[in-house]
Jmol script that loads the backbone (N, CA, C; Angstrom):
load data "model"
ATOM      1  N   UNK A   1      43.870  -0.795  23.415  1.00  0.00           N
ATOM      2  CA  UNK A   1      44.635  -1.259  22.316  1.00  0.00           C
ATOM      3  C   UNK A   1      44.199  -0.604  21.009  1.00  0.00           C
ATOM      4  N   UNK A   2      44.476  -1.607  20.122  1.00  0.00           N
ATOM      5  CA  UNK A   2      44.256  -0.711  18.802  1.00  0.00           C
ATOM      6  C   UNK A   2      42.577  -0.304  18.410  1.00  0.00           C
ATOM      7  N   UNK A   3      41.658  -1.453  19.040  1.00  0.00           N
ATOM      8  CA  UNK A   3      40.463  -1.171  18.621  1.00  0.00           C
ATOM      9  C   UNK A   3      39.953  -0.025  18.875  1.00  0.00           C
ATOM     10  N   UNK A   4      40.399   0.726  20.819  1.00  0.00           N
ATOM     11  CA  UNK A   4      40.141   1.749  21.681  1.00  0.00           C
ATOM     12  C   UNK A   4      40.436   3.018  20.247  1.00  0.00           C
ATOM     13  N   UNK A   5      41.839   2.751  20.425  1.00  0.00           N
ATOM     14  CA  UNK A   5      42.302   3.820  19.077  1.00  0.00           C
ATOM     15  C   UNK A   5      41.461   4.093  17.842  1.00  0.00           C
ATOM     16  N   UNK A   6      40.813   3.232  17.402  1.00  0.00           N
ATOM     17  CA  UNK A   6      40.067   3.606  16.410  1.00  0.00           C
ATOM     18  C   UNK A   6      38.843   4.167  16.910  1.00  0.00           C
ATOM     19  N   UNK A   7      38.508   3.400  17.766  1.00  0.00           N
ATOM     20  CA  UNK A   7      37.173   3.761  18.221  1.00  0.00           C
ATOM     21  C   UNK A   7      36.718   5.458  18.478  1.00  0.00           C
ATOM     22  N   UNK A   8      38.147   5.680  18.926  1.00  0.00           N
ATOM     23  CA  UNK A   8      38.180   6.782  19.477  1.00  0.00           C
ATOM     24  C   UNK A   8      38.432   8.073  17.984  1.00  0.00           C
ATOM     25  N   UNK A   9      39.490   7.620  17.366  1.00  0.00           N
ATOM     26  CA  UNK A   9      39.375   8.488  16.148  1.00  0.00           C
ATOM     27  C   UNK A   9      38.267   8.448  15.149  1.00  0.00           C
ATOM     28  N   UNK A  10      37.469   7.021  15.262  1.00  0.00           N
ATOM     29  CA  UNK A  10      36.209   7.261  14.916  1.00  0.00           C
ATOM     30  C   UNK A  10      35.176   8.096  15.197  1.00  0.00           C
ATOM     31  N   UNK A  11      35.140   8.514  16.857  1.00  0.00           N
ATOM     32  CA  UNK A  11      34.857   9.559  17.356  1.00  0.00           C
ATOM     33  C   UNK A  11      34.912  10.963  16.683  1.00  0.00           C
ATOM     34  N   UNK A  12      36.133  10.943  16.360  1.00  0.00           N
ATOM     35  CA  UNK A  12      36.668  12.382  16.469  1.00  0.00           C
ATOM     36  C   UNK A  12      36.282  12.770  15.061  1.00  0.00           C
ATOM     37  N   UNK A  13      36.479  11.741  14.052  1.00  0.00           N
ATOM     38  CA  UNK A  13      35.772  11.877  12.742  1.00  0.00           C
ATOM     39  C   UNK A  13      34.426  12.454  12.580  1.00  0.00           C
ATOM     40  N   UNK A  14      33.834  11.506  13.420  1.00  0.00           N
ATOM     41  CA  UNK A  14      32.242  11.642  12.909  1.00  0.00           C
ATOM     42  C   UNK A  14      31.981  13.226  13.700  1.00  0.00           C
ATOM     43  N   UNK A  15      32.566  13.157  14.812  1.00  0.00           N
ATOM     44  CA  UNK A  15      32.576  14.748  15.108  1.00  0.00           C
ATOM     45  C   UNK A  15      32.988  15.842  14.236  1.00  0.00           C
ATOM     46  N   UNK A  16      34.041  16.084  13.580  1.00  0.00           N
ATOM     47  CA  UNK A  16      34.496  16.789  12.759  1.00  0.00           C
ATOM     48  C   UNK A  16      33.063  17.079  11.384  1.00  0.00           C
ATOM     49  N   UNK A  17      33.418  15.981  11.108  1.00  0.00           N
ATOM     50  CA  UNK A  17      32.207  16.125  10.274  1.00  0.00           C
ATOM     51  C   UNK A  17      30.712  16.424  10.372  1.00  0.00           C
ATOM     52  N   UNK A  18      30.264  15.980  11.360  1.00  0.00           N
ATOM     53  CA  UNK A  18      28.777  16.745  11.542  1.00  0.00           C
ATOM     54  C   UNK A  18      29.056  18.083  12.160  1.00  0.00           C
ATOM     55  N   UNK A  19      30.411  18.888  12.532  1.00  0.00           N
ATOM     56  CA  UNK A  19      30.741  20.301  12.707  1.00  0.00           C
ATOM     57  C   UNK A  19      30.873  21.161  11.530  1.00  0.00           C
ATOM     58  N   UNK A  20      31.649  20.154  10.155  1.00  0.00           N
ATOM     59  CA  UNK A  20      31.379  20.852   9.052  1.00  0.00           C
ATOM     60  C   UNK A  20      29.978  20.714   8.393  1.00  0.00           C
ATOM     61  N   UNK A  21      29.418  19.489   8.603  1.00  0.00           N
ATOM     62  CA  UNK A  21      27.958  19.391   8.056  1.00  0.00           C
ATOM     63  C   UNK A  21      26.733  20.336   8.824  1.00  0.00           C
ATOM     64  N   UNK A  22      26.825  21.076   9.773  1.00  0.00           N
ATOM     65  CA  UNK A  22      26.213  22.132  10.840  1.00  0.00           C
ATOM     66  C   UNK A  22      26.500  23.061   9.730  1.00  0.00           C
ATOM     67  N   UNK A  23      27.795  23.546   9.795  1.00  0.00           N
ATOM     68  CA  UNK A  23      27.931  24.827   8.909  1.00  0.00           C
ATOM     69  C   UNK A  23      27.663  24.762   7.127  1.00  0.00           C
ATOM     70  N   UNK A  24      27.891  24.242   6.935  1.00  0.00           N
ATOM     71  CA  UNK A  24      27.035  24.019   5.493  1.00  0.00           C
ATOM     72  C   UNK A  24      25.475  24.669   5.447  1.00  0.00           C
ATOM     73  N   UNK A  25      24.701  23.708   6.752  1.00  0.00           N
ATOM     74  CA  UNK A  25      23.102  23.946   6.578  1.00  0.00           C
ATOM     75  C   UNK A  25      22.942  25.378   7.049  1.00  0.00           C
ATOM     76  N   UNK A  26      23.772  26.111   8.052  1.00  0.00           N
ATOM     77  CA  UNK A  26      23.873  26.873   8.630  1.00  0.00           C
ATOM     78  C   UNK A  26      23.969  28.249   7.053  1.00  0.00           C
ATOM     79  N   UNK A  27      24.865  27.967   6.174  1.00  0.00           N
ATOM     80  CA  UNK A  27      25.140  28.714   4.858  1.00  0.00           C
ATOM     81  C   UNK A  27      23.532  28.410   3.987  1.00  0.00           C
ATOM     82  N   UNK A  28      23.411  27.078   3.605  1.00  0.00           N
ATOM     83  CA  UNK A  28      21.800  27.200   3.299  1.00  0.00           C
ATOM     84  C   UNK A  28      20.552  28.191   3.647  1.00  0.00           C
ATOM     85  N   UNK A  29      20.871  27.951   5.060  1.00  0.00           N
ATOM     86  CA  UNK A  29      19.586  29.014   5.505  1.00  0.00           C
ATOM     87  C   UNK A  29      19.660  30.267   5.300  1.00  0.00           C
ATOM     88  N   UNK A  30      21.110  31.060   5.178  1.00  0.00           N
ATOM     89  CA  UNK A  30      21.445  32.303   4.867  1.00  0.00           C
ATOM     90  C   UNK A  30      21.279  32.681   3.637  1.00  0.00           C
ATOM     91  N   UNK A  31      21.967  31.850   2.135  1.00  0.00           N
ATOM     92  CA  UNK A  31      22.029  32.112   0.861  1.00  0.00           C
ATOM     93  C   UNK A  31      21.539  31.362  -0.045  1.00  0.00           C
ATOM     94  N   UNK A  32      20.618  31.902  -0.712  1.00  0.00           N
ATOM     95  CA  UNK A  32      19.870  31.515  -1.931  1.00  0.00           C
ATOM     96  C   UNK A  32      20.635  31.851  -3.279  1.00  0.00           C
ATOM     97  N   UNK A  33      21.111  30.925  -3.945  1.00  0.00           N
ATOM     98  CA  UNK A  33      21.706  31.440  -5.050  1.00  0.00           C
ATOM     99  C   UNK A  33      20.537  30.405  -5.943  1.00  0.00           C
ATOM    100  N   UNK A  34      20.604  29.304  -6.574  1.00  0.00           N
ATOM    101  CA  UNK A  34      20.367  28.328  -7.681  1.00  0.00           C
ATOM    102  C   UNK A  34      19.075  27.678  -6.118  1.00  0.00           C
ATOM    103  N   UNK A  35      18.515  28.055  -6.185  1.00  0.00           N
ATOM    104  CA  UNK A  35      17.011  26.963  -5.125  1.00  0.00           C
ATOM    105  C   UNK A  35      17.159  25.885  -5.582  1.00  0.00           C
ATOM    106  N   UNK A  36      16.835  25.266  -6.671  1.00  0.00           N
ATOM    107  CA  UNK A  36      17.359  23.822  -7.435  1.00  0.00           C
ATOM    108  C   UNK A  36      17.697  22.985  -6.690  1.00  0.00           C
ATOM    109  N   UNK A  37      19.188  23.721  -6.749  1.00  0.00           N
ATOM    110  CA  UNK A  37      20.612  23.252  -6.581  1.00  0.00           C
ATOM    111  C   UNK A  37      20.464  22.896  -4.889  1.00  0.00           C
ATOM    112  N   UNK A  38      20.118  24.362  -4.253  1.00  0.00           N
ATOM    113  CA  UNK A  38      20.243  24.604  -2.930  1.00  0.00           C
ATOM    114  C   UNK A  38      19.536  23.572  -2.326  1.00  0.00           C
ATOM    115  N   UNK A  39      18.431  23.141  -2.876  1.00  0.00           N
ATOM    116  CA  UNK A  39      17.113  22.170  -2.003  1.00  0.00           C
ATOM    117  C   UNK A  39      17.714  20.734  -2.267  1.00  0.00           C
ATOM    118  N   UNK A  40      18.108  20.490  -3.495  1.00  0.00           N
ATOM    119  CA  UNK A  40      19.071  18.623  -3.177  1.00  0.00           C
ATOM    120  C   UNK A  40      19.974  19.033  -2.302  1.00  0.00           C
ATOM    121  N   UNK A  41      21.056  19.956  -2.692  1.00  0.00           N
ATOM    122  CA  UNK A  41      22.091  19.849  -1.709  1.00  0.00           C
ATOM    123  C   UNK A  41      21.715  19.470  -0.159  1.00  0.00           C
ATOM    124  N   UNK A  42      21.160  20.779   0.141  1.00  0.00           N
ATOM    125  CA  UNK A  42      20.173  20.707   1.785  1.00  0.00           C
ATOM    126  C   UNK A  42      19.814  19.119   2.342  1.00  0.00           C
ATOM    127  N   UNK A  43      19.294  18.318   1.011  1.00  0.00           N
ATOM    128  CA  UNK A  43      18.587  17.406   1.912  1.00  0.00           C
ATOM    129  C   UNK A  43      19.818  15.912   1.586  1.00  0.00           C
ATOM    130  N   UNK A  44      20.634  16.051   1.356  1.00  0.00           N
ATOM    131  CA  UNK A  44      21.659  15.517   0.871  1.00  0.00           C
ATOM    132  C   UNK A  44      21.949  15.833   2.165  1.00  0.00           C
ATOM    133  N   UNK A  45      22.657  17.055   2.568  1.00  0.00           N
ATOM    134  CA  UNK A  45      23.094  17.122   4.164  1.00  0.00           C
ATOM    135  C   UNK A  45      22.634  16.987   5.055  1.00  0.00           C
ATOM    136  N   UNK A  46      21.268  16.805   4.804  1.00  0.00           N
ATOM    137  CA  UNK A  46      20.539  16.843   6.247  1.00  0.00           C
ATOM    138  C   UNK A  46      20.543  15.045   6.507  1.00  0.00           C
ATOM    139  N   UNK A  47      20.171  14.560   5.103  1.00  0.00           N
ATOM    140  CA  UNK A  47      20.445  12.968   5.470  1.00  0.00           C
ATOM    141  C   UNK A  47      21.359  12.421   6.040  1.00  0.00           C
ATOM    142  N   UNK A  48      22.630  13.429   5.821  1.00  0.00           N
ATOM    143  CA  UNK A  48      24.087  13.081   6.372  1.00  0.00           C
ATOM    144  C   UNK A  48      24.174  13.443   7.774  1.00  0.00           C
ATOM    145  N   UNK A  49      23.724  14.608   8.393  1.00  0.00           N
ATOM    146  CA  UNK A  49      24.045  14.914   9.613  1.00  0.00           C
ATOM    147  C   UNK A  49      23.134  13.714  10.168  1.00  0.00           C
ATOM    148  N   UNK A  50      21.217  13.219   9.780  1.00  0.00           N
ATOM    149  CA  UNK A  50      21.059  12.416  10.693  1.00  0.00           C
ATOM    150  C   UNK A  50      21.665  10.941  10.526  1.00  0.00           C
ATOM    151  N   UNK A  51      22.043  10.543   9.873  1.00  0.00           N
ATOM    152  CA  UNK A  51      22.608   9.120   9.910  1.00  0.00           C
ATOM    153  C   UNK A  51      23.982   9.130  10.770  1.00  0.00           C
ATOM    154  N   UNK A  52      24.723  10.293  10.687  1.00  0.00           N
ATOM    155  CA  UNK A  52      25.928  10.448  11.155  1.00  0.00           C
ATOM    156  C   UNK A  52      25.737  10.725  12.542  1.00  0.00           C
ATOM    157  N   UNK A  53      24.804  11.360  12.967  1.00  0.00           N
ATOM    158  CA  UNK A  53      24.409  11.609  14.465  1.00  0.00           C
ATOM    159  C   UNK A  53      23.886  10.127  15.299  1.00  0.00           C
ATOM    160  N   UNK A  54      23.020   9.094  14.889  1.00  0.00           N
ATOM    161  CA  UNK A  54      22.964   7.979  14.421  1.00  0.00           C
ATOM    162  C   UNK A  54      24.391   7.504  15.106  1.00  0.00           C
ATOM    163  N   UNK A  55      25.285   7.455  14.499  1.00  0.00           N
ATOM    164  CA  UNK A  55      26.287   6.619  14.757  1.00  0.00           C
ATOM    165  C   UNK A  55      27.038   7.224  15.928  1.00  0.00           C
ATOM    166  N   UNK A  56      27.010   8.749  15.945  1.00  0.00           N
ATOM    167  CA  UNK A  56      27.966   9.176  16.797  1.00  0.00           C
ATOM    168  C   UNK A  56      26.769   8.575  18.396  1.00  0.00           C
ATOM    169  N   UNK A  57      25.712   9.115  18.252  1.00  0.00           N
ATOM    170  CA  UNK A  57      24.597   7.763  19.229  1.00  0.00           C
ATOM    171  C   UNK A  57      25.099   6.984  19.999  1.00  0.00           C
ATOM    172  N   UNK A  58      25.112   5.781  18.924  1.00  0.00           N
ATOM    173  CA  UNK A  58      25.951   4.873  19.291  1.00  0.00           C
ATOM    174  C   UNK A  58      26.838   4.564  20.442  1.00  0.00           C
ATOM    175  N   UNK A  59      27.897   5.361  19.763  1.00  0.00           N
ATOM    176  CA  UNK A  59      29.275   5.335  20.247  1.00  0.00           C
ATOM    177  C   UNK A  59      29.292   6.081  21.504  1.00  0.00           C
ATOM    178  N   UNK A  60      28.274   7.254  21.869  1.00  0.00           N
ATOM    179  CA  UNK A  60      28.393   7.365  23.265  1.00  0.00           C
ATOM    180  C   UNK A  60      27.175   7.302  23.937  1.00  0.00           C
ATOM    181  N   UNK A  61      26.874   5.789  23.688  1.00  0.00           N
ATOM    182  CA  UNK A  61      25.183   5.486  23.964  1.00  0.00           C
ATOM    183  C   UNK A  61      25.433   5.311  25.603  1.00  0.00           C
ATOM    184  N   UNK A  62      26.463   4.290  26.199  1.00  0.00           N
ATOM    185  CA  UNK A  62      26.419   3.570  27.217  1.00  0.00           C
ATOM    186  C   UNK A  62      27.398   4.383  28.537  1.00  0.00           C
ATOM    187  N   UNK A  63      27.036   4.517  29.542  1.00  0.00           N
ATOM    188  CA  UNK A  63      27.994   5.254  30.279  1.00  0.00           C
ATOM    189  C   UNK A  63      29.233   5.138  30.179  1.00  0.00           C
ATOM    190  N   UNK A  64      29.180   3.521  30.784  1.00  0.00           N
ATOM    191  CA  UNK A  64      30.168   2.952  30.704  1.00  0.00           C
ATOM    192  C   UNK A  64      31.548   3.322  29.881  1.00  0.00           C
ATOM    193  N   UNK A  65      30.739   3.271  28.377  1.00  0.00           N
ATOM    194  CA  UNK A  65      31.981   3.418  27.232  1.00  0.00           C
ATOM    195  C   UNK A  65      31.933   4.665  27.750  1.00  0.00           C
ATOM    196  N   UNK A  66      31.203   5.316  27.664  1.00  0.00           N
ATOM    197  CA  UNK A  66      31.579   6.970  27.633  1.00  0.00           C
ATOM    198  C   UNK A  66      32.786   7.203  28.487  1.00  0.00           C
ATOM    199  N   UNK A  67      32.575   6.942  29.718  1.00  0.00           N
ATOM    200  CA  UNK A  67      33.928   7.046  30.302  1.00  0.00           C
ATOM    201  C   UNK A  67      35.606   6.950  29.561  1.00  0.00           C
ATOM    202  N   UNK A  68      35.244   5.136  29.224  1.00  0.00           N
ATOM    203  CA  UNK A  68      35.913   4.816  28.450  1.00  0.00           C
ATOM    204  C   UNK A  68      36.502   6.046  27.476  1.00  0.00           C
ATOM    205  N   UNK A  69      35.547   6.047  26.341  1.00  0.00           N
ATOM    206  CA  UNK A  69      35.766   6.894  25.551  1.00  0.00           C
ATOM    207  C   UNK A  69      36.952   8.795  25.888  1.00  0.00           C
ATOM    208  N   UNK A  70      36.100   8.571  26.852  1.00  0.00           N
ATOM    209  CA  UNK A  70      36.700   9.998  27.971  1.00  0.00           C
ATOM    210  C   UNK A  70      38.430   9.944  28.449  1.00  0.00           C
ATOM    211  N   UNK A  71      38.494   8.614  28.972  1.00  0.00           N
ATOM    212  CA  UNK A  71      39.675   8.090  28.983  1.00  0.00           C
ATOM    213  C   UNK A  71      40.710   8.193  27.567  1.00  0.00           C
ATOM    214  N   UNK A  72      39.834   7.718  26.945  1.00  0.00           N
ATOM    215  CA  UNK A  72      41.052   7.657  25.570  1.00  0.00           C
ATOM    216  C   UNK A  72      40.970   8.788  24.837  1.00  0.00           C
ATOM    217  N   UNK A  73      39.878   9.258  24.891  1.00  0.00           N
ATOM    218  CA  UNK A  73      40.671  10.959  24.379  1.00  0.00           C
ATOM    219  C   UNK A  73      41.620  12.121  24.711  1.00  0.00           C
ATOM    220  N   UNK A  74      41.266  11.806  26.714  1.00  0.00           N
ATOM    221  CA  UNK A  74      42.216  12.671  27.134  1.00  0.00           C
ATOM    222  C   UNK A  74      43.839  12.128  26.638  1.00  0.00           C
ATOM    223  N   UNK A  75      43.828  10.165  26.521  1.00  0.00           N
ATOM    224  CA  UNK A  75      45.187  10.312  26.230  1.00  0.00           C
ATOM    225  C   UNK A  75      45.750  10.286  24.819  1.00  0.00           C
ATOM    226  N   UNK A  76      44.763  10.571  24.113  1.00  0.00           N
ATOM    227  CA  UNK A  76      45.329  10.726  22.467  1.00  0.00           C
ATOM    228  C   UNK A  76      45.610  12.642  22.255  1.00  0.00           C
ATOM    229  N   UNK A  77      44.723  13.057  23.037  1.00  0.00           N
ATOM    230  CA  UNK A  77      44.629  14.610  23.079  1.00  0.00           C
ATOM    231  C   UNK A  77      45.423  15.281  23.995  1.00  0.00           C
ATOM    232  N   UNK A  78      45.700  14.316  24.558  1.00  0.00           N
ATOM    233  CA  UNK A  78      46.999  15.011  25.912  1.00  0.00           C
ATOM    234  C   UNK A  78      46.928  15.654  27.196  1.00  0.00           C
ATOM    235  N   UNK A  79      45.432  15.728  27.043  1.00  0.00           N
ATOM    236  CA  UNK A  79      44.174  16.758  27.963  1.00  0.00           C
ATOM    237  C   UNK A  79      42.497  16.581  28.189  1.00  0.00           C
ATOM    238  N   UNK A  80      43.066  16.389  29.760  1.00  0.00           N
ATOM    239  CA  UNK A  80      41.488  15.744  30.130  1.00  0.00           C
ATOM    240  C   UNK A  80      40.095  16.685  29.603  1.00  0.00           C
ATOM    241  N   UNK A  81      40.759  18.160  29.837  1.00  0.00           N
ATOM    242  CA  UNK A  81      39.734  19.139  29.701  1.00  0.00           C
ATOM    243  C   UNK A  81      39.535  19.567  28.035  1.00  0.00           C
ATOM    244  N   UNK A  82      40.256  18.856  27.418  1.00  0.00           N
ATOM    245  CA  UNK A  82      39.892  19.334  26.086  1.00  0.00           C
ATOM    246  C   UNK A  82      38.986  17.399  25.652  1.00  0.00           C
ATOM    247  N   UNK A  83      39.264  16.382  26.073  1.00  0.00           N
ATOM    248  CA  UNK A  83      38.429  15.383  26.038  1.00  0.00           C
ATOM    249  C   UNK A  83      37.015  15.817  26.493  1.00  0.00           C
ATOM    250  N   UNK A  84      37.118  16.505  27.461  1.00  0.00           N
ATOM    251  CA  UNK A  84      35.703  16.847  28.266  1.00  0.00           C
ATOM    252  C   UNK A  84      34.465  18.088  27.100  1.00  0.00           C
ATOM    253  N   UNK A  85      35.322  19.035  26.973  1.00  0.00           N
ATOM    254  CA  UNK A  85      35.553  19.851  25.712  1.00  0.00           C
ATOM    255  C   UNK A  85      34.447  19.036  24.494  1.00  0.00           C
ATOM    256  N   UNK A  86      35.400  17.714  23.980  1.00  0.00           N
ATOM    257  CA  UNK A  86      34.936  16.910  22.361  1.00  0.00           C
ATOM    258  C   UNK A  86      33.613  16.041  22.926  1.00  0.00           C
ATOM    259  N   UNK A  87      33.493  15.460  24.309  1.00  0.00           N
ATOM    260  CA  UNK A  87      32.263  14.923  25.267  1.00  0.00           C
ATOM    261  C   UNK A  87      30.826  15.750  25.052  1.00  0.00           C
ATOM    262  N   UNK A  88      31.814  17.507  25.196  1.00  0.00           N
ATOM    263  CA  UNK A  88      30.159  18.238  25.294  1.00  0.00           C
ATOM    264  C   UNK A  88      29.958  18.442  24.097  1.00  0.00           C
ATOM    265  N   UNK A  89      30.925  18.538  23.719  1.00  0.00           N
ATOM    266  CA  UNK A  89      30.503  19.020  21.655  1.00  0.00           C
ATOM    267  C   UNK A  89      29.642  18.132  21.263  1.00  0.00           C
ATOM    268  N   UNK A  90      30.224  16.526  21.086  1.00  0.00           N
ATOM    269  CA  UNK A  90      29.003  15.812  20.887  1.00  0.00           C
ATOM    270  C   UNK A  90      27.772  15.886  21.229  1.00  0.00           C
ATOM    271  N   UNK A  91      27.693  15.874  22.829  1.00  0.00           N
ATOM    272  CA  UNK A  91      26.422  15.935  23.410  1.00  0.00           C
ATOM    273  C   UNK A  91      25.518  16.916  22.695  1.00  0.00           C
ATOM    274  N   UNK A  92      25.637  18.029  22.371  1.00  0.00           N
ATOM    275  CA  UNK A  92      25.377  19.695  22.383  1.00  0.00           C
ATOM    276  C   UNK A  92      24.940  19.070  20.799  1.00  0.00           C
ATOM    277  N   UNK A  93      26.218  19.067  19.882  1.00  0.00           N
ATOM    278  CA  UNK A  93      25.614  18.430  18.607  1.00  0.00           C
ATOM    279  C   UNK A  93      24.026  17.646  18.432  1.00  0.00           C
ATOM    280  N   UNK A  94      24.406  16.248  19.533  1.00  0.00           N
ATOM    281  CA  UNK A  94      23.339  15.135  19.326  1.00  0.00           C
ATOM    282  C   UNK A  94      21.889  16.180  19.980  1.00  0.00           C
ATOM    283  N   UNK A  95      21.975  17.170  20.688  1.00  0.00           N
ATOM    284  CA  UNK A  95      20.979  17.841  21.481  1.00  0.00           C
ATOM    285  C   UNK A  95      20.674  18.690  20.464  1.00  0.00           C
ATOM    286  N   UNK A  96      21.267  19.666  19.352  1.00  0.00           N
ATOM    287  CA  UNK A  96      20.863  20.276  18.126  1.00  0.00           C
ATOM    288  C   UNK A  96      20.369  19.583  17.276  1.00  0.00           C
ATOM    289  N   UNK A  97      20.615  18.276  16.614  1.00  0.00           N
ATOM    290  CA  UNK A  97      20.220  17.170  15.468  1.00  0.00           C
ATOM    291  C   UNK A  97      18.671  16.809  15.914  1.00  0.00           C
ATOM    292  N   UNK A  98      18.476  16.502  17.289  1.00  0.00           N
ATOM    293  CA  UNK A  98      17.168  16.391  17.749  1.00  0.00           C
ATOM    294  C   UNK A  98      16.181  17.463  17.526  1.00  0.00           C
ATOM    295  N   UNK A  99      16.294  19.008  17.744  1.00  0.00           N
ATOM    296  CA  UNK A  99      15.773  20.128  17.530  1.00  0.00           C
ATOM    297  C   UNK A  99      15.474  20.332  15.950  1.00  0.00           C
ATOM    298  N   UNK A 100      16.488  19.982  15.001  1.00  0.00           N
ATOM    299  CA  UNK A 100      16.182  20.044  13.394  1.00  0.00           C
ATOM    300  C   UNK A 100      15.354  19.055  13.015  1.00  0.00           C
ATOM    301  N   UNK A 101      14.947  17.952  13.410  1.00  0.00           N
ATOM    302  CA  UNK A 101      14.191  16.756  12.758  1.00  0.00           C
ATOM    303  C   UNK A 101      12.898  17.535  12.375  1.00  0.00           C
TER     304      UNK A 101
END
end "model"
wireframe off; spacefill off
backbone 0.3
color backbone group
């Protein structure tokens, strides 16, 4: 029902965003313009990717849901293999966030 629905675009959010918050830190490590500037920003994002990783956690803490979860993406996305696809991204994500701490 509607909760699944959110749950699930909640998903897809917090994914999106710790994909743009990756590439951000990813531009940090490359370019030094203002250090200042560069070193709040940095830890401004880095607070964000771990709290946000944190939640995405959560949400595919329990098998169970995961399935779940698996279920309702293939049918908001139209495609089991692109659900399977946003499954490993997370995973792969939550498996990089661990390596930066």
């Amino acid at each position: 029902g509607c909760v699944g629905l959110d749950v699930t675009s909640f998903f897809l959010m917090i994914l999106v965003r710790l994909l743009e918050l990756a590439h951000h830190l990813s531009l940090f490590r490359k370019k030094i313009t203002n250090k200042e500037f560069n070193i709040a920003r940095k830890e401004e994002v880095m607070f964000d990717i771990f709290q946000l990783s944190q939640v995405l956690q959560d949400v595919v803490a329990a098998d169970d849901e995961l399935v779940q979860l698996r279920n309702r993406l293939g049918a908001i996305l139209k495609s089991d293999s692109l659900a399977e696809k946003a499954e490993r991204m997370a995973k792969t994500l939550l498996g990089w966030v661990n390596t930066i701490q």
